[in-house]
C-alpha positions as CSV (number, residue, x, y, z in Angstrom):
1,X,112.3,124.1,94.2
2,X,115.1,121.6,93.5
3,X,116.1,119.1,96.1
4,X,119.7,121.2,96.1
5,X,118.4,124.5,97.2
6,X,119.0,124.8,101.1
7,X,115.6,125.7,103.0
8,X,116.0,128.4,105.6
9,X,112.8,127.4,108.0
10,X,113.6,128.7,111.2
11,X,112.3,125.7,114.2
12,X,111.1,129.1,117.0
13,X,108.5,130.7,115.4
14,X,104.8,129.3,114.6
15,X,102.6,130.2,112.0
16,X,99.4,129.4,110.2
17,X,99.9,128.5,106.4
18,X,97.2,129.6,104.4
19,X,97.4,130.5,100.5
20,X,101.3,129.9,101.1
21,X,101.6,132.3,103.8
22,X,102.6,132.5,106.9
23,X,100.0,133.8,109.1
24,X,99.8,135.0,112.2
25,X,97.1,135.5,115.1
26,X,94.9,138.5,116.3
27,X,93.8,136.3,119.1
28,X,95.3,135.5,122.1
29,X,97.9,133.0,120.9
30,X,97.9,129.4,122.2
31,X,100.5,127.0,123.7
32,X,101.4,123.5,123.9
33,X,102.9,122.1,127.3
34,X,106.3,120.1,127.4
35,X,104.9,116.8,129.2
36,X,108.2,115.6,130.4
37,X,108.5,119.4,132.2
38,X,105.1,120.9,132.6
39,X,106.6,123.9,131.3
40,X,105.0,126.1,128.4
41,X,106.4,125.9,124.7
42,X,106.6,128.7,122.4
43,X,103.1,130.4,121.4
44,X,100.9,129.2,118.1
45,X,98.6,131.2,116.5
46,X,94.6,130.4,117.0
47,X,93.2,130.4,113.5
48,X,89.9,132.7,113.0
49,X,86.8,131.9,111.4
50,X,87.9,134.2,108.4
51,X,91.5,132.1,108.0
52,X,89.4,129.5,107.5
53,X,87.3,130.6,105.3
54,X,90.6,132.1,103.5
55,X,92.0,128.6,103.5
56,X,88.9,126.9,102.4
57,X,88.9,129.5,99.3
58,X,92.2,129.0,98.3
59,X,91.9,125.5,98.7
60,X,88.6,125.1,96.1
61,X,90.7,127.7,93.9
62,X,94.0,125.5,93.6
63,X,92.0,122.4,92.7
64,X,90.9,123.5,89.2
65,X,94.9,123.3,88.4
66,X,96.0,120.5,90.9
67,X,93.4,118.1,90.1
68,X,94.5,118.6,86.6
69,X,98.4,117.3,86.8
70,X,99.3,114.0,85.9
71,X,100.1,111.6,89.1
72,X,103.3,111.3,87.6
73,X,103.7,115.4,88.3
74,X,102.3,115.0,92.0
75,X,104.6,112.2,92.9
76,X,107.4,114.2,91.5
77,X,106.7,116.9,94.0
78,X,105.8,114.9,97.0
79,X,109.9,113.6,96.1
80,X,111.1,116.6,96.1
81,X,109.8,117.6,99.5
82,X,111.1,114.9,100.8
83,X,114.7,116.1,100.2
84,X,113.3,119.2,101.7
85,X,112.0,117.8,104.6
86,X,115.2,115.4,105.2
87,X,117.1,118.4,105.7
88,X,115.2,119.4,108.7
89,X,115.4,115.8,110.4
90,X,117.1,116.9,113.6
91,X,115.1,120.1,113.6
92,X,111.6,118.1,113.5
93,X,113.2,115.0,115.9
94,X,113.8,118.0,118.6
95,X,111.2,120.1,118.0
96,X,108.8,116.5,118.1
97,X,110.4,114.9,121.7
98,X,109.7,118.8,122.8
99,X,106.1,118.7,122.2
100,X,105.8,114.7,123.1
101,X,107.9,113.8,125.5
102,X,108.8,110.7,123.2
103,X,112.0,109.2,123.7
104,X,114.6,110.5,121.6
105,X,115.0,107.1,119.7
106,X,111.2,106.7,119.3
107,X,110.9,110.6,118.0
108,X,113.5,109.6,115.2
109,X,111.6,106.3,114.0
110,X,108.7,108.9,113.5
111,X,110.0,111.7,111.7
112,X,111.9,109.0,110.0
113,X,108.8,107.4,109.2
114,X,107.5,110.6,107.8
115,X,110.1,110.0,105.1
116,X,109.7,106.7,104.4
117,X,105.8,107.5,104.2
118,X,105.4,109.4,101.6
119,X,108.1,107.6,99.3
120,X,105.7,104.9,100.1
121,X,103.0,106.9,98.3
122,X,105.1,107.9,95.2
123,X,104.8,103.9,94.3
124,X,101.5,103.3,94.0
125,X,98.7,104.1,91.0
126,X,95.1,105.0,90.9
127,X,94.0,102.0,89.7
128,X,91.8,102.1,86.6
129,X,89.4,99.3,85.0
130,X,87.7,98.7,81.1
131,X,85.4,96.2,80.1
132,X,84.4,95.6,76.7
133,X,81.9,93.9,75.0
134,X,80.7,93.4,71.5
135,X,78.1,96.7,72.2
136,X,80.3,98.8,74.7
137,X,83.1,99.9,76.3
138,X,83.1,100.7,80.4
139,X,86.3,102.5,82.1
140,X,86.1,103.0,85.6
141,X,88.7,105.6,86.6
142,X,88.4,107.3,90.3
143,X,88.4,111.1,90.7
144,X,89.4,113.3,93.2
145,X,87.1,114.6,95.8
146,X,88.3,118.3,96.1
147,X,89.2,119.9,99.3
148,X,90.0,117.7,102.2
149,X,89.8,118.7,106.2
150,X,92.2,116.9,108.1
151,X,91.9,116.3,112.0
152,X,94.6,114.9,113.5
153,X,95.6,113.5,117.0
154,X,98.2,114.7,119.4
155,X,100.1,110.8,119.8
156,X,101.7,110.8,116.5
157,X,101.2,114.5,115.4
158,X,103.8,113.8,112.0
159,X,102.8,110.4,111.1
160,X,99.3,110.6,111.4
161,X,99.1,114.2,109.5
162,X,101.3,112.6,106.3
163,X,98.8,109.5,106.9
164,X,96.0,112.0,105.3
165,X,98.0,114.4,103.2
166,X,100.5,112.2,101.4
167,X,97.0,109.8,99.7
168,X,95.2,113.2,99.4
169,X,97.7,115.4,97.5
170,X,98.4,111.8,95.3
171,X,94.9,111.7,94.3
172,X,94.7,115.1,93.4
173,X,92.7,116.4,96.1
174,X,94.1,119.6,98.0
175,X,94.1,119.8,102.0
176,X,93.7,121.9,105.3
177,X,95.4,120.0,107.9
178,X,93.7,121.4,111.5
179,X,96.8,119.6,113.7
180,X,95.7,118.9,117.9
181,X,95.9,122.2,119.8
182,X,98.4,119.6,122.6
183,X,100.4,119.3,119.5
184,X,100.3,121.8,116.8
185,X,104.0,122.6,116.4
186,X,105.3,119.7,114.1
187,X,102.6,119.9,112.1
188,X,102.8,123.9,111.6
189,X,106.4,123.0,110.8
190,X,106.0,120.0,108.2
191,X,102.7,122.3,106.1
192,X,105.6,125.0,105.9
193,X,108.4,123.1,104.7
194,X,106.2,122.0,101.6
195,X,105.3,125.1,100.8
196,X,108.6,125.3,99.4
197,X,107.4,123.0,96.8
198,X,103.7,123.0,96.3
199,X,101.3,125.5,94.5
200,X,99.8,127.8,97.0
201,X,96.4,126.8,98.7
202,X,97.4,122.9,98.0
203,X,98.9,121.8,100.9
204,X,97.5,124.3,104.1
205,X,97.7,124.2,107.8
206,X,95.2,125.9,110.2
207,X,95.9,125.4,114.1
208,X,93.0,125.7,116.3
209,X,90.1,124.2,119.3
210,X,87.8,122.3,118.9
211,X,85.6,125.2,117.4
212,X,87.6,125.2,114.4
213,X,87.2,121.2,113.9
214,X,83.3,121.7,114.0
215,X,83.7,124.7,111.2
216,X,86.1,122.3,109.2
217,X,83.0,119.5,109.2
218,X,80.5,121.8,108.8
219,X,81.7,123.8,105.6
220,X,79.8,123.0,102.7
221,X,83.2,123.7,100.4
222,X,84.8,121.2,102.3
223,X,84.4,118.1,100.6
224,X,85.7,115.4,103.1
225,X,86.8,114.8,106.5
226,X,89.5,113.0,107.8
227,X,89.3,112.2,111.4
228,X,91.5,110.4,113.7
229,X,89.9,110.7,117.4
230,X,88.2,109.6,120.0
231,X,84.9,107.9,119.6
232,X,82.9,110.3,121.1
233,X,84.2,113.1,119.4
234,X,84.5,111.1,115.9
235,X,80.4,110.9,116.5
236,X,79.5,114.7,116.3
237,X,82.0,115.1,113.1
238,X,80.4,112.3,111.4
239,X,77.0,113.9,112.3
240,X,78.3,117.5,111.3
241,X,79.6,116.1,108.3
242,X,76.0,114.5,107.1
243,X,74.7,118.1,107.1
244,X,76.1,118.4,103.6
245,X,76.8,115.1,103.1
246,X,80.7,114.9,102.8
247,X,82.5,112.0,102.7
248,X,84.1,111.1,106.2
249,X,86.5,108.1,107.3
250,X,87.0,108.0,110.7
251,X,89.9,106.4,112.6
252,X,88.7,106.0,116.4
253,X,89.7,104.6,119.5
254,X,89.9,100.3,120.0
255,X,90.4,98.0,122.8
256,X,92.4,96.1,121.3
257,X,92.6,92.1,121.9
258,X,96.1,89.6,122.0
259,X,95.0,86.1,122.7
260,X,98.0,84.2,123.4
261,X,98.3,80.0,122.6
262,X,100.3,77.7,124.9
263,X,102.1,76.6,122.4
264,X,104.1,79.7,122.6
265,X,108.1,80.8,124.1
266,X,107.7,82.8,127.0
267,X,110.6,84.2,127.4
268,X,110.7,85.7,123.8
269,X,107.0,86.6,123.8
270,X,106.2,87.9,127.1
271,X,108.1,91.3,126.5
272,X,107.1,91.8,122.8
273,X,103.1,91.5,124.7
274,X,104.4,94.0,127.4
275,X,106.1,96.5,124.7
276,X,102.4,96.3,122.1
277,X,100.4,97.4,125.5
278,X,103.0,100.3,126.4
279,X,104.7,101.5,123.1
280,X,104.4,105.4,123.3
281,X,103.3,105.1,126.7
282,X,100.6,102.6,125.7
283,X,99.0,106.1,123.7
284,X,98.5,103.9,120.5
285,X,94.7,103.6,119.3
286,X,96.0,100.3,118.6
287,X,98.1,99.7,121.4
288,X,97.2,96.2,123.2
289,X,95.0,96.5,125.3
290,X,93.5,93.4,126.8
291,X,95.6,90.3,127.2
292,X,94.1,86.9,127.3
293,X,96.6,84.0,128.2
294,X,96.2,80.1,128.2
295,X,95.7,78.6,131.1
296,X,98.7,75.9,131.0
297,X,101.6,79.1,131.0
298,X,99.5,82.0,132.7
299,X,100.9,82.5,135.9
300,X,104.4,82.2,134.6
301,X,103.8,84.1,131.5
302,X,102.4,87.0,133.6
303,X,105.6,86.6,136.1
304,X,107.8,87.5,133.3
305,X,105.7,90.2,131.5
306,X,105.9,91.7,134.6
307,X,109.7,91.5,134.8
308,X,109.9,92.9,131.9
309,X,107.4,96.1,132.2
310,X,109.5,96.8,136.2
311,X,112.8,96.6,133.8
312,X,111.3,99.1,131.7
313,X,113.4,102.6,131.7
314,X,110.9,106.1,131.8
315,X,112.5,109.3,130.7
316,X,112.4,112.2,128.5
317,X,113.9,115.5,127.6
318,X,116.8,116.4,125.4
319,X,119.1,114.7,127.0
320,X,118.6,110.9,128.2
321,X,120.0,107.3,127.7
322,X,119.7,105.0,125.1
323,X,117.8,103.0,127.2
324,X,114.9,105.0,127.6
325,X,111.8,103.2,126.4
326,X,108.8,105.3,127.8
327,X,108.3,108.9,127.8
328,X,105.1,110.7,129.8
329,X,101.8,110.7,128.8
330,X,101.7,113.7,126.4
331,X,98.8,116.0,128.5
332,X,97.1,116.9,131.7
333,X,93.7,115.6,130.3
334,X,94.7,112.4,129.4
335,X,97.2,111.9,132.4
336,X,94.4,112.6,134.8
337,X,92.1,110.3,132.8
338,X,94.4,107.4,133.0
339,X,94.9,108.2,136.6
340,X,91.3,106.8,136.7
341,X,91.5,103.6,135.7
342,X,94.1,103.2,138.8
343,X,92.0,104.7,140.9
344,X,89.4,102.2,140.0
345,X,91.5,99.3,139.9
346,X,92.8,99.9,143.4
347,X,89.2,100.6,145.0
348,X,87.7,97.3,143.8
349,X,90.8,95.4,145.1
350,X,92.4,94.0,141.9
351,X,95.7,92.7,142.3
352,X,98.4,94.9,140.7
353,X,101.1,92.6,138.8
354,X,103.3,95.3,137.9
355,X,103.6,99.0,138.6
356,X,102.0,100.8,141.9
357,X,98.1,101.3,142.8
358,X,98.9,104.7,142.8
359,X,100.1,105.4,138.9
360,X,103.3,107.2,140.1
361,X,106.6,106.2,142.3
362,X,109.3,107.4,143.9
363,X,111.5,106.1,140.7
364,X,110.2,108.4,138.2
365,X,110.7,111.7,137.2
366,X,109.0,114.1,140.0
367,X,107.8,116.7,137.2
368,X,105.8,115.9,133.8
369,X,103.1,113.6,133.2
370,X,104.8,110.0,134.0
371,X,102.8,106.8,135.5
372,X,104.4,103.9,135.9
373,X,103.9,100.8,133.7
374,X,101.7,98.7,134.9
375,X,100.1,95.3,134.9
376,X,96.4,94.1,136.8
377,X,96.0,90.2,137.0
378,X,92.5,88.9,136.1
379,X,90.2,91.7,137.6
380,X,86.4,90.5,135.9
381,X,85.3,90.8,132.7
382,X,82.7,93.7,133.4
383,X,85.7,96.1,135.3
384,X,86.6,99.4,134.0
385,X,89.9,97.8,132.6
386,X,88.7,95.2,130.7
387,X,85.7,97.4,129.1
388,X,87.1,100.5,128.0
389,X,90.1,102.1,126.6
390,X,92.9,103.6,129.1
391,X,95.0,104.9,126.1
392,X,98.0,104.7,128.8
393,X,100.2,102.6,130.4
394,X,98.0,100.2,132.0
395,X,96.7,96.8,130.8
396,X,94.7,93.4,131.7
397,X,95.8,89.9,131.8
398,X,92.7,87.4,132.0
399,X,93.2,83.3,131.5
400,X,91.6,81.2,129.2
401,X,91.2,77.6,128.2
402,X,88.4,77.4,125.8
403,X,89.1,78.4,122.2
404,X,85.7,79.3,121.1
405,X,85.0,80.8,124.5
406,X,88.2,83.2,124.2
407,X,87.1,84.5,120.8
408,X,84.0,85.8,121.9
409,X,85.4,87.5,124.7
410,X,87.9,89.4,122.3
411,X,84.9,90.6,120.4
412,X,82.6,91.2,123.0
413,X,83.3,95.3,122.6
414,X,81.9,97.7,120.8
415,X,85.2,98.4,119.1
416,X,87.3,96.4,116.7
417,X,90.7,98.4,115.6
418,X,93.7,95.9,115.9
419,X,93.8,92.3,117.3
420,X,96.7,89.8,117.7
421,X,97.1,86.4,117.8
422,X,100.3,84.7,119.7
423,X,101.3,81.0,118.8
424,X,104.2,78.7,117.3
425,X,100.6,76.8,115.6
426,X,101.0,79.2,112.7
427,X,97.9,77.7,111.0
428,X,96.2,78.3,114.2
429,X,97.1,81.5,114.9
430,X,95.2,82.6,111.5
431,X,92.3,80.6,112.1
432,X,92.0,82.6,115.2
433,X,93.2,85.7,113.2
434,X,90.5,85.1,110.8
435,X,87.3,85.4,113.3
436,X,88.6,88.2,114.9
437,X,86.2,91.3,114.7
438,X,88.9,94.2,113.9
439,X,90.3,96.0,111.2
440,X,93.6,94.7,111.4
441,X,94.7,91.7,113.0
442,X,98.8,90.7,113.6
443,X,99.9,86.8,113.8
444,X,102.9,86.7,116.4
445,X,103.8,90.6,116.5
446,X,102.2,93.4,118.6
447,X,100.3,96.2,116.6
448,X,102.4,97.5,113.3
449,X,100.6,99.4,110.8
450,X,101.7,100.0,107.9
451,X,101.5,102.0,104.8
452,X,101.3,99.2,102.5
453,X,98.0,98.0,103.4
454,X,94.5,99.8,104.6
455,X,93.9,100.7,107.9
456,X,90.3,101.3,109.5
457,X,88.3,99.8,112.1
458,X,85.1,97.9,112.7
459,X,82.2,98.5,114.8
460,X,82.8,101.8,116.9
461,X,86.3,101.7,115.3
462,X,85.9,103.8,112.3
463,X,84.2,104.2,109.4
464,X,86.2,103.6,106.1
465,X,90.0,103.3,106.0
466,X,93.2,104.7,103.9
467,X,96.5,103.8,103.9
468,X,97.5,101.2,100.7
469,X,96.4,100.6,97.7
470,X,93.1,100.3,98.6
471,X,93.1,103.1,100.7
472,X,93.6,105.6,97.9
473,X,90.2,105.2,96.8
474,X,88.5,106.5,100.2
475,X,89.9,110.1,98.6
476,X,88.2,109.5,95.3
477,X,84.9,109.7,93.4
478,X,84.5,106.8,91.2
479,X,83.9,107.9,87.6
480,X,82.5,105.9,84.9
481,X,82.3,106.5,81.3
482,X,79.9,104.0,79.6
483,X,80.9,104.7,75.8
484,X,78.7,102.4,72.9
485,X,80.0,101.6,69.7
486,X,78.8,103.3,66.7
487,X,76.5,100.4,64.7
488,X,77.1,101.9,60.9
């Protein structure tokens, strides 16, 4: 298809994508739940045992050709579904605050993002090495793996999905993307649009529970899993997944550490600390999530973080101000789970620097899944709070004064996604940076990924990583050819 032709994707109608077509549901079709309304969106088809077996078949059968093409070919096309995609961009930016809750701003810097993703991808190269020596010649090139299952999260259903499918398809592997059942419809949306471009069977899209997940790992013609999760449930894929050995990289949950230096300017850093813990209503797997402060500027550094976090605006819905900077949390489950950790907080007596004991207020929205933003003060290092991941709008401050002490405290989890480090001592900062136990660690900014560099954690974080350069290879077999010269 050439960028000029004008795709004709209709936004109210869901279907399955397997072998390039639409497919639809004998089942009982499933729903996805407007958080901001607790209303019910439009029905999605469940996908059956035998559509994934379909998919899976069709997937094997297009990589004999698509593994084939040149990069140069795949690049071309992921280009030219850009320009298809760009010309849904209001059609994915409502149909993504629908299914979220986001923010209208913050749904456009993701399907935006989308975008800028995948021309990310069309820059890089498989990288390729050859050594030679008076009796050979070794060239290392790295092959694709074949088919690839994608499971992807409901807090960044577009981003996250291109995060696997844009490195896949480059390498020349082909892909069944199984989107969250809270969050299917974007997903659904994006597979279709590039079937407008793509060879059948290369790029598919099967929406399902957590049944069709385990059949995904499971499938011996499914040659590597993808996973971006919990830790609990990135566990039993990994375990599924060893049945037939298949590569896996796992992107799990993290508990994320900012350590900040006294050396820094309150006023400019306090709300950049307070906007890393709550971006996307602090649903972020490497969203801040403890907060250790020196000593010397603690109490007034926690005064005006908490300014900041009562200044902040909640809303949601099609229409709503600029100013909005939180939407709800984007499910039942996971509101009622972050209910918890206020629960918990107010029963032990912590003291609540921001935001209500009871998770709600008179000030926000009466319908949807919205909980204030909010702020406990130095509850103990062995509380709920400090040890485990909210994944909401909720977050610990502790002191510290001793360097070496404040370090291991910030690895003292069983995690290790994202870390930052706060402080005008740039040097410092890095040599703190440096000893920190996480995948990705940010000097003087709150947690950015980016597609430019590898992303993955330690510890319980993850196994493996993609994203980058470097990341390309985690879709790849290396493949060495050890060729000796002929002695005449």
């Amino acid at each position: 298809m050439s960028p000029s032709k004008v795709s004709t994707i209709v936004f109210d109608k869901f279907y399955n994508i397997v072998d390039g077509q639409l497919r639809d549901t004998k089942d009982t079709p499933h729903h996805g739940v407007n958080p901001v309304t607790g209303q019910e969106l439009w029905d999605v088809p469940v996908a059956s045992k035998q559509d994934l077996e379909d998919a899976v078949a069709a997937a094997n059968k297009a990589f004999v050709s698509w593994s084939q093409t040149s990069i140069e070919e795949r690049k071309e096309l992921l280009g030219k579904w850009v320009a298809v995609y760009a010309q849904h961009r209001d059609d994915f930016i409502n149909l993504l605050i629908k299914e979220t809750g986001k923010p209208r701003k913050f749904a456009t810097v993701e399907v935006d993002g989308v975008t800028q993703f995948a021309g990310f991808h069309t820059t890089l190269t498989i990288p390729e090495e050859r050594i030679e020596d008076d009796e050979k010649v070794i060239t290392t090139r790295y092959t694709p793996l074949g088919v690839v299952g994608a499971i992807c999260p409901w807090n960044f259903p577009l981003i996250l999905s291109m995060g696997k499918i844009a490195p896949a398809l480059l390498t020349g592997n082909t892909i069944i993307v199984k989107p969250s059942p809270f969050t299917p419809y974007t997903s659904l949306k994006m597979v279709e649009t590039m079937q407008e471009v793509f060879p059948p069977g290369v790029v598919q899209v099967v929406g399902g529970n957590n049944d069709l997940g385990a059949w995904l790992s499971l499938h011996p013609n499914v040659h590597k899993i993808s996973f971006t999760g919990s830790i609990a449930t990135g566990k039993k894929v990994m375990e599924a997944a060893a049945k037939t050995l298949k590569r896996v990289t796992l992107e799990l949950g993290g508990n994320d550490a900012s350590i900040i230096l006294p050396d820094v300017d309150i006023k400019k850093t306090a709300p950049e600390i307070v906007m890393g813990a709550f971006q996307n209503s602090g649903q972020v797997c490497v969203a801040t999530k403890r907060i250790y402060i020196h000593e010397a500027i603690y109490t007034d550094f926690v005064a005006e973080m908490a300014a900041f976090a009562k200044s902040i605006k909640l809303g949601g819905g099609d229409d709503q101000p600029d100013d909005i900077l939180l939407g709800p949390i984007q499910n039942k489950m996971q509101y009622d789970k972050v209910k918890t950790f206020f629960q918990d907080s107010k029963a032990k007596g912590y003291k609540f620097a921001a935001g209500s004991p009871d998770a709600t207020d008179s000030a926000l929205p009466q319908k949807g899944f919205f909980i204030t933003p909010t702020i406990i003060d130095n509850p103990p290092n062995d509380s709920r709070i400090i040890a485990e991941e909210p994944f909401g709008p909720i977050v610990p401050t502790q002191p510290w004064s001793d360097e070496e002490e404040v370090i291991a405290r910030a690895n003292n989890t069983n995690t290790g996604l994202g870390a930052c480090v706060w402080g005008a001592d740039v040097d410092r900062a890095e040599r703190i940076a440096r000893r920190l136990q996480a995948g990705s660690v940010f000097v003087n900014s709150w947690e950015k990924p980016t597609p430019q560099a590898i992303f993955g954690g330690h510890k319980e974080s993850g196994i493996g990583g993609e994203w980058g350069q470097t990341g390309l290879l985690s879709y790849c077999n290396p493949h060495v050819i050890h060729s000796y010269k002929l002695k005449l």
